[in-house]
C-alpha positions as CSV (number, residue, x, y, z in Angstrom):
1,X,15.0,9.9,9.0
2,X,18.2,7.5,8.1
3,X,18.7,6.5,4.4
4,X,20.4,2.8,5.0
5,X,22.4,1.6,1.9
6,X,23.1,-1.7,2.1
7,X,26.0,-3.1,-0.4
8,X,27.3,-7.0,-0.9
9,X,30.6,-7.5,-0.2
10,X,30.8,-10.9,-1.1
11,X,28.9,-13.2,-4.1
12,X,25.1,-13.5,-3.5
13,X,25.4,-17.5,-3.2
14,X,27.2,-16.4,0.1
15,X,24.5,-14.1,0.8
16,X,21.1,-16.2,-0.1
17,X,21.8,-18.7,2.6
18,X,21.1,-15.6,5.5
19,X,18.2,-14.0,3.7
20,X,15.8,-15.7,5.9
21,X,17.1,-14.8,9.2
22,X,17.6,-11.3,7.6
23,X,14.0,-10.6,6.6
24,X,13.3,-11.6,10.0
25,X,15.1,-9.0,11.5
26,X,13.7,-6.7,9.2
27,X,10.2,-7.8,10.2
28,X,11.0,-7.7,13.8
29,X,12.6,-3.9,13.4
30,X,9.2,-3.1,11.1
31,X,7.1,-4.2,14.3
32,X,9.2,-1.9,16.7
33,X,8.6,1.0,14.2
34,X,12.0,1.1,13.0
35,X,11.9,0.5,9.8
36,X,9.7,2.5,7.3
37,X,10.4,1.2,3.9
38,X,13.1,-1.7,2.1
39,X,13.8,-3.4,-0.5
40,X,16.9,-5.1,-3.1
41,X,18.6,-2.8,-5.2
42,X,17.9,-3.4,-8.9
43,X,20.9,-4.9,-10.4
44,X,20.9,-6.7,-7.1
45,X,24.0,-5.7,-5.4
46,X,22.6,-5.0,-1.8
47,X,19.6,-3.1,-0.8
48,X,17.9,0.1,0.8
49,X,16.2,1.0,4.5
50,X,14.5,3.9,5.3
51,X,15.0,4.2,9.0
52,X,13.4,6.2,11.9
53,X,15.3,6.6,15.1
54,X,16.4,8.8,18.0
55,X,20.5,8.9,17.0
56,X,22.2,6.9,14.1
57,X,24.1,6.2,17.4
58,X,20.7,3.8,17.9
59,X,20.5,2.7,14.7
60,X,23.9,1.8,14.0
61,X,23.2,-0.6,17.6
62,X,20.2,-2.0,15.3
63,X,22.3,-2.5,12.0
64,X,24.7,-4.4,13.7
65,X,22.9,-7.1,14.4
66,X,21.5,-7.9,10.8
67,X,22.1,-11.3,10.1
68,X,24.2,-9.8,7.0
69,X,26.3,-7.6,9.1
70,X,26.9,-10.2,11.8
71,X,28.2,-12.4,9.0
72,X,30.2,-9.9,7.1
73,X,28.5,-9.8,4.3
74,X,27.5,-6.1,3.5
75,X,28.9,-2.7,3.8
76,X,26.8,-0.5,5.3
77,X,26.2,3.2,4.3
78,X,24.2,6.1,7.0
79,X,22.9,8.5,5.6
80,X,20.4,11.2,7.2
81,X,17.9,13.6,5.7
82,X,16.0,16.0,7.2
83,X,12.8,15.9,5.0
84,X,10.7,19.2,4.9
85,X,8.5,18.3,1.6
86,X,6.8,15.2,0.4
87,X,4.1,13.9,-2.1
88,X,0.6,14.1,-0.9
89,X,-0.1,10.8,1.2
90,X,4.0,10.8,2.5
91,X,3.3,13.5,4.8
92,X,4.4,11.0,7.7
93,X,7.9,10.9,6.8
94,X,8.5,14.3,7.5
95,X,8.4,13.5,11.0
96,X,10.8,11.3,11.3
């Protein structure tokens, strides 16, 4: 599993006009099983995705083309865990 940390670069009224197209993306990387879990950091200064994929070599491919990314709005952060325990009910994650 990939720990994706997500930080603005750049005022959020540069950022609100490509949060449609990016939740898009996210949908459409939910749908392919990408993408686990996201959501805004709280202050909002970016946000979080839990990833699944074969290489961050893959993922990094995927990142790329977030709408954010493509417009240079975010720094992105990889990180990867190897989970071996979980709360009763997240047992799934482990496998990822």
């Amino acid at each position: 599993m990939f720990i994706v940390d997500l930080t603005y670069i750049v005022d959020l009224e540069l950022v609100e006009p490509h949060m449609q197209a990016h939740m898009a993306w996210l949908e459409q990387n939910y749908q392919q099983g990408v993408f686990l879990a996201s959501g805004r950091k709280n202050p909002r200064s970016g946000g979080v995705i839990l990833a699944s994929c074969e290489d961050q070599r893959q993922l990094q491919k995927i990142l790329q083309q977030d709408p954010f990314a493509v417009n240079k709005l975010v720094r992105t952060n990889i990180t990867e865990v190897l989970l071996n325990k979980s709360a009763i009910g997240l047992e799934p994650l482990i496998n990822c």
